[in-house]
N, C-alpha and C positions, 0 to 999 in steps of 0.2 A: 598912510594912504597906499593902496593897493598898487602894485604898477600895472601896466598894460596888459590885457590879457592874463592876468593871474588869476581872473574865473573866468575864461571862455572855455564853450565844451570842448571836449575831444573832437578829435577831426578823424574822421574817415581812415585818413592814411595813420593816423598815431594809432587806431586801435586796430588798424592791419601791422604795423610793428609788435603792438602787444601781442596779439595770440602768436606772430612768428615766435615770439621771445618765451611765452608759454610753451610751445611746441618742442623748443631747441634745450629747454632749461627745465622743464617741470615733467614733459611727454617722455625728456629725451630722445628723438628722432634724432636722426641722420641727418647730416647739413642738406646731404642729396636731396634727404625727402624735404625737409625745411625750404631748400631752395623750389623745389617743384613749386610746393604751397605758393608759397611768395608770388609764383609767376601767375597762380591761376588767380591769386589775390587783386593782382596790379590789373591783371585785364580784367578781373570784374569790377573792380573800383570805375576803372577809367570809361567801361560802358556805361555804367548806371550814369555815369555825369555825364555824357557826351548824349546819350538819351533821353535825360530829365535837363536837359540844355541849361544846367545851371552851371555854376562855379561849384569851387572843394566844397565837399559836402560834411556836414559833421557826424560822426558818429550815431547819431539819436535817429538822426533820415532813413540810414540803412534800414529801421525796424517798420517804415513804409514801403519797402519793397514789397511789389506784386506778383503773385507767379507766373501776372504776363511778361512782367519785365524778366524775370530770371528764365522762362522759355526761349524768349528771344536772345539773351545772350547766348544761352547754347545751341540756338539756330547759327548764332554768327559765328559760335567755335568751329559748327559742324558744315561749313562753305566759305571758311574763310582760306588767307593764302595758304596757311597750312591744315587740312581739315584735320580733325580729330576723327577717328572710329569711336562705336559704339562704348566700348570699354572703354578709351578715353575720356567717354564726354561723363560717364557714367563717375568716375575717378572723379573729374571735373567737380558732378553736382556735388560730391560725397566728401572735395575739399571746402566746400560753397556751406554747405551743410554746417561743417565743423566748425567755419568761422563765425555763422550766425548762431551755432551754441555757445561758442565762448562770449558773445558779447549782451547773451540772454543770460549767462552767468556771472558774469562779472561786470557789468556793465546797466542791467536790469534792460537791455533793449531785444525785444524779443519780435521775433519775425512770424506773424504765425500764417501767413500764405504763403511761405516754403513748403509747408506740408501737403500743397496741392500738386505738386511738382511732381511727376515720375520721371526716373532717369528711363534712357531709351533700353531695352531688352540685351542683357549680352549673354551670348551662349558658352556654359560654364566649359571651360578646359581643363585639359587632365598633365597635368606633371610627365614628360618626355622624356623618365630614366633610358642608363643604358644599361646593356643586360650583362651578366656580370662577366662574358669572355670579352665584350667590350671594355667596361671597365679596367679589367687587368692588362688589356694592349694599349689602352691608353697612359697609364701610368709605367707600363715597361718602356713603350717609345721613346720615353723621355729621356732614357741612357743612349738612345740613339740620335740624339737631334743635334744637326752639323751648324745648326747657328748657335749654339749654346755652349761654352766652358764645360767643362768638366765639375765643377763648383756648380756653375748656375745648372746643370744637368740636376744635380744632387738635390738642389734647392726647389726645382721645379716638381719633382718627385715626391719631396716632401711634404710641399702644399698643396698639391693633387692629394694624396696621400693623408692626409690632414681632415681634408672635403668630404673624400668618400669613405674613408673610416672611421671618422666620429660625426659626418654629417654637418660639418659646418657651415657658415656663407662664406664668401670669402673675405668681407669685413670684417668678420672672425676671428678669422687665422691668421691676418695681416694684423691684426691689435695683439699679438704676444709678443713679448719681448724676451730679451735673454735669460732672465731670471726665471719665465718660466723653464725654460730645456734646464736641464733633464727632463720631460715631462713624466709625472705620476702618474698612478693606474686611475686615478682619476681629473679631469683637468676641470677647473671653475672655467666658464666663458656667461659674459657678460652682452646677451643679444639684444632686440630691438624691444624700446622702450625703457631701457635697462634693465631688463628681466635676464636673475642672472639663473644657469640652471649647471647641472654636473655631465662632463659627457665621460663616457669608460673611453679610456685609451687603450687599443690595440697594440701585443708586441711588434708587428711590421710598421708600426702609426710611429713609436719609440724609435724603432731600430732606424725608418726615416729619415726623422731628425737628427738621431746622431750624427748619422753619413752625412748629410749637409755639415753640421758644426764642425767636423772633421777635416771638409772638403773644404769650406769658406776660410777667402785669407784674411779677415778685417777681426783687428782687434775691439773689441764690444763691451761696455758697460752692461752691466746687471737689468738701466733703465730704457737699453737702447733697442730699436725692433729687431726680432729676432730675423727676418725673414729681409736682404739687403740684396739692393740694384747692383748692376756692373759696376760702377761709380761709387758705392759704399752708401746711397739714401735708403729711405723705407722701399719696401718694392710695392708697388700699387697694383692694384685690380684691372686696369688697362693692360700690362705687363702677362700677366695671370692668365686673362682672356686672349691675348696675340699669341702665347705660347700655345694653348689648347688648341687655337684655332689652323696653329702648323699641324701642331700632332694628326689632327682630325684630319687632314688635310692627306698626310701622308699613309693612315688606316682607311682612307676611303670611308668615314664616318658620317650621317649628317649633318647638318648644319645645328640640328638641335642637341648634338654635344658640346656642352660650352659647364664652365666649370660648376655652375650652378645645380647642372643635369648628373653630378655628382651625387650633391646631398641630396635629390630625387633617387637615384639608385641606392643610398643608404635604406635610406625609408622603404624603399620597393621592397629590393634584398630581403630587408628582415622580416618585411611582413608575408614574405614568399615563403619564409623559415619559419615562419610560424611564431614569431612575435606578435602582442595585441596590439591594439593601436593606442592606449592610453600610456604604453612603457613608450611608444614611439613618438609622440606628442611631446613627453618630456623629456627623450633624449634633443629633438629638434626644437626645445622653447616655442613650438606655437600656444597660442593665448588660446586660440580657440580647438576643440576635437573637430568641427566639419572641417576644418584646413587638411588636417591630418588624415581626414578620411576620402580624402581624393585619392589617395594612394590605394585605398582597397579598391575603388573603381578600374585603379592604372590595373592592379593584378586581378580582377574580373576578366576584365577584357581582355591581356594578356594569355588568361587558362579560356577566354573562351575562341582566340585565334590558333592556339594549339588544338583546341577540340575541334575547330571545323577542318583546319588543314588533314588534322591523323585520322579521324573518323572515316569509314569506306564510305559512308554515304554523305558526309562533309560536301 
C-alpha cells in the first residue's frame, strides 16, 4: 500500500528548490547569483498565493499564470518598501522567465502568457574602465598604503595585478590556490557557468606573485588559497573592494574605480592597441560577442571626447 502522499504533485515551493538545485549543479552559477534567484523566486511564489487567495499551490497551477498576474507582481516589486529600478525589475522578469522554462522543461508545465509580458525599457551602459595612467597609480599605491603590512601590501598588488593583466573577476583570482604559483605563461581559469578558457600571463602579472609568496608568512598546502587574510583565511572580495576603495580614495579616483573596472580597462586597453574583439571575448570568457562589444562603444566614445576637446573648432 502506497504511504501518504507518495503520488501527490509537486508543490510550488519543491520545484522552486529544483531549478535552485539545476542552477547551483548543472548551470553552475555562483551561490551569489543562485541566492539572488531564490529571493526573486520566494517573492514570486508567495504573490501569486497571497493574490490567487489560495493556500501552497502545486506546481502544475504556476502554468495558469496570467501576464496580468506577473505585471502586477512587478508593479509591487517597482513601489514596494524597497523599489527596484528599471534594470532591476527587467533582471527580475528574466529570473521569472528562467524558472517558468525550467518547469516547461522538465516538468511539461508551460506558461504561455509569459510571452505577453515586456520587461520595462533599460538604457544600455557602457563599462567605466580606467585609463591606463590610472591604472598604474592604482596598482603602485598599493606599496604605499599605511593600513596594510608590508605582506598584505604585496598581496594587494598582486591581485590588482591579476585583474588588470589577464582581465580577471575577482572570483577568479580568489579561486587559485598554491599549486597554481609559480604561475605559467599561460593560466586555465575556470569562469561563470563553468566555462573554462586560457588567459596569457604577463611577466609583471609572474613577477607579482612571486613578491607576495616571498613577502607572505603562512606556511600553505599545494590545496590551500593562494591569495590569504591577516589571520591566515581565504581573502574574500569584500577585502579586495575596501582595499581599492582606500587606494581610490587616496588617487582622487571615482567612485567607479572598483576592482571590477580593472578587467574593463583590460578589455579597453587592448582594444585601444589594436586587438579585435573576438581574441578579447575569449581572453574575458564572455558567452556572448555583443557583451564584448561594449568595449568598442567605451573606445568610440573615448576617441570621440578626444576629438572634440583637440579639434579648434571642437
Amino acid at each position: 500500500m502506497a504511504g501518504p502522499g507518495l503520488n501527490a504533485p509537486m508543490t510550488a515551493e519543491a520545484a522552486l528548490a529544483a531549478w535552485l538545485a539545476h542552477l547551483a549543479h548543472e548551470r553552475r552559477l555562483s551561490p551569489r547569483t543562485v541566492e539572488a534567484y531564490g529571493h526573486v523566486g520566494r517573492l514570486y511564489l508567495a504573490f501569486l498565493q497571497d493574490h490567487r487567495g489560495e493556500g501552497p499551490q502545486d506546481a502544475a497551477a504556476l502554468g495558469a499564470v496570467t501576464a496580468a498576474e506577473v505585471r502586477a507582481h512587478l508593479a509591487q516589486r517597482r513601489a514596494g518598501d524597497r523599489p527596484l529600478n528599471a534594470r532591476s525589475l527587467s533582471q527580475t522578469l528574466a529570473a521569472i522567465r528562467s524558472f517558468h522554462g525550467f518547469l516547461d522543461r522538465r516538468l511539461g508545465v508551460a506558461a504561455p502568457q509569459l510571452a505577453l509580458v515586456r520587461g520595462p525599457r533599460v538604457k544600455p551602459t557602457l563599462p567605466r574602465p580606467l585609463n591606463e595612467d590610472q591604472a598604474r597609480g592604482l596598482l603602485a599605491e598599493t606599496e604605499a598604503d599605511p593600513d596594510a603590512e608590508p605582506w598584505e601590501a604585496a598581496r594587494d598588488r598582486a591581485v590588482l595585478t591579476l585583474l588588470y593583466g589577464c582581465g580577471l573577476r575577482i572570483s577568479e583570482a580568489l579561486s587559485l590556490t598554491r599549486a597554481d604559483a609559480p604561475l605559467p605563461e599561460t593560466l586555465r581559469i575556470t569562469g561563470k557557468g563553468g566555462k573554462a578558457r586560457m588567459a596569457p600571463v604577463l611577466p609583471a602579472v609572474r613577477a607579482a606573485i612571486d613578491a607576495y609568496l616571498a613577502a607572505q608568512p603562512f606556511v600553505m598546502t599545494p590545496a590551500d588559497p593562494l591569495f590569504r587574510a591577516r589571520r591566515g583565511g581565504p581573502l574574500s572580495p569584500r577585502h579586495v573592494q575596501a582595499a581599492v576603495q582606500r587606494l581610490r580614495g587616496r588617487l582622487g579616483l571615482p567612485a567607479s574605480a572598483t576592482p571590477h573596472a580593472l578587467r574593463h580597462s583590460f578589455a579597453t586597453h587592448l582594444l585601444g592597441a589594436g586587438a579585435d574583439l573576438r581574441s578579447i571575448q575569449e581572453l574575458l570568457g564572455h558567452a556572448s560577442l555583443s557583451t564584448t562589444q561594449k568595449y568598442a562603444a567605451v573606445d568610440a566614445a573615448r576617441l570621440m571626447a578626444a576629438y572634440a576637446q583637440a579639434h579648434p573648432r571642437g
